[in-house]
Every structure is written in C-alpha cells, then in structure tokens.
C-alpha positions as CSV (number, residue, x, y, z in Angstrom):
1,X,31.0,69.7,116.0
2,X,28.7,70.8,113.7
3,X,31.1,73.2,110.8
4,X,34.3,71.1,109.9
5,X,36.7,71.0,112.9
6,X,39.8,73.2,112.9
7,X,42.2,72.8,115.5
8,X,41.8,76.3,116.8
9,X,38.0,76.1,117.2
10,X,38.9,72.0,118.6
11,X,41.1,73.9,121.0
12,X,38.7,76.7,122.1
13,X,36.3,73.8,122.5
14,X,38.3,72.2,125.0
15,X,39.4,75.2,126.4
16,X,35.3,75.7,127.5
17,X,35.3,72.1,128.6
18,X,38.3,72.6,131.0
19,X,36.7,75.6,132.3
20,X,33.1,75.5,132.1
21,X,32.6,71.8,132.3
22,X,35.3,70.5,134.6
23,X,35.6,73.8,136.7
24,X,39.7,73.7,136.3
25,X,41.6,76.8,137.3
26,X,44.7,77.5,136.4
27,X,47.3,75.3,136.8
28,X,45.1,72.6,137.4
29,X,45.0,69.0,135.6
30,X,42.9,66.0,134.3
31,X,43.9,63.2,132.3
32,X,43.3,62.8,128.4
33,X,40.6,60.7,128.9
34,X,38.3,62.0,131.2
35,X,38.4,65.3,129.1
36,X,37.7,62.8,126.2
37,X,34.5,61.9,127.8
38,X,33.5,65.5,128.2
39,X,34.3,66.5,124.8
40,X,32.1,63.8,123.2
41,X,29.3,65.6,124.8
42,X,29.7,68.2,123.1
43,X,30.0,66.8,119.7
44,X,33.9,67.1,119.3
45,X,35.2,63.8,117.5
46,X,38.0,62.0,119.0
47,X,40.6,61.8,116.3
48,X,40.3,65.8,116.1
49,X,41.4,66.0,119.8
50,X,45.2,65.0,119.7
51,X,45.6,68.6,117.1
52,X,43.3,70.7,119.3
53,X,45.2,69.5,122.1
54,X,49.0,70.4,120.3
55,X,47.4,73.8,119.1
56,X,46.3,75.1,122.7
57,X,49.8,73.9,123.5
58,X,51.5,75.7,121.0
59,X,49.4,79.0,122.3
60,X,50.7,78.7,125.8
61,X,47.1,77.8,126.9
62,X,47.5,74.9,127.8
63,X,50.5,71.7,129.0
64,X,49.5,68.7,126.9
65,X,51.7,65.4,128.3
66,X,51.2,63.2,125.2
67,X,53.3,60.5,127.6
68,X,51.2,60.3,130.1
69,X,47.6,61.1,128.5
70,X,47.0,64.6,131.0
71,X,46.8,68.1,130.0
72,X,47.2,71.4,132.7
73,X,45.2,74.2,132.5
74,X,47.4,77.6,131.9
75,X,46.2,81.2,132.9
76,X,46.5,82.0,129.1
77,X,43.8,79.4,128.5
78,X,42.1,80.3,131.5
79,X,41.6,83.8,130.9
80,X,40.9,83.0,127.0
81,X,37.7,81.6,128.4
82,X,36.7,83.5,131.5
C-alpha cells in the first residue's frame, strides 16, 4: 500500500478484493490464503492482513475464521463496496 496501512483502509482493501477481484457476493467464502494471493497484488503486506481481517469483522462486514484460515463475505461488506 502506498500511505502507512491502517486496519480500516487494510479492510476496505480487502473488502474490494472480495468483491471486485474474486467476484464474492454475499455470504459467499474463500480461504485466507487465496485472498492472500490477491491482496499482494495490490500492494497490501501480509503481516497487516490478520488486523484488517479482525477490523471488517468487528464491522459486521465480514466472518473471519482465524481456525480454519477462511473469511465470508457479509451484505454489510458487500454493500460497503458496491
């Protein structure tokens, strides 16, 4: 990312990604990793994701299963984006 990360703008980052880049709709999931991939492309570092992650959580935008490495899409985050 190109201005110092916060995990709101991480979030919003992955928000787009979710949305724009994997085509997700609501309630729809991907695992950690593949949205890892995606992210990198865009610049976002990988130690910044885990709080990114937890914040869009926190917003209701999005499910984050630490566990099992796999996030869900929530029509919050969805409609943040759209």
């Amino acid at each position: 990312m190109s201005t110092t990360p916060t995990p709101e703008r991480t979030a919003r980052v992955i928000l787009r990604v979710l949305v724009h880049g994997l085509r997700l709709r609501a309630g729809q999931g991907v695992l950690v990793d593949l949205l890892r991939q995606r992210l990198h492309g865009e610049g976002v570092e990988w130690h910044d994701v885990p709080q990114g992650l937890r914040h869009a959580a926190s917003q209701g935008w999005l499910l984050y299963d630490e566990r099992n490495a796999w996030v869900r899409l929530m029509e919050a985050g969805f409609l943040s984006v759209s």
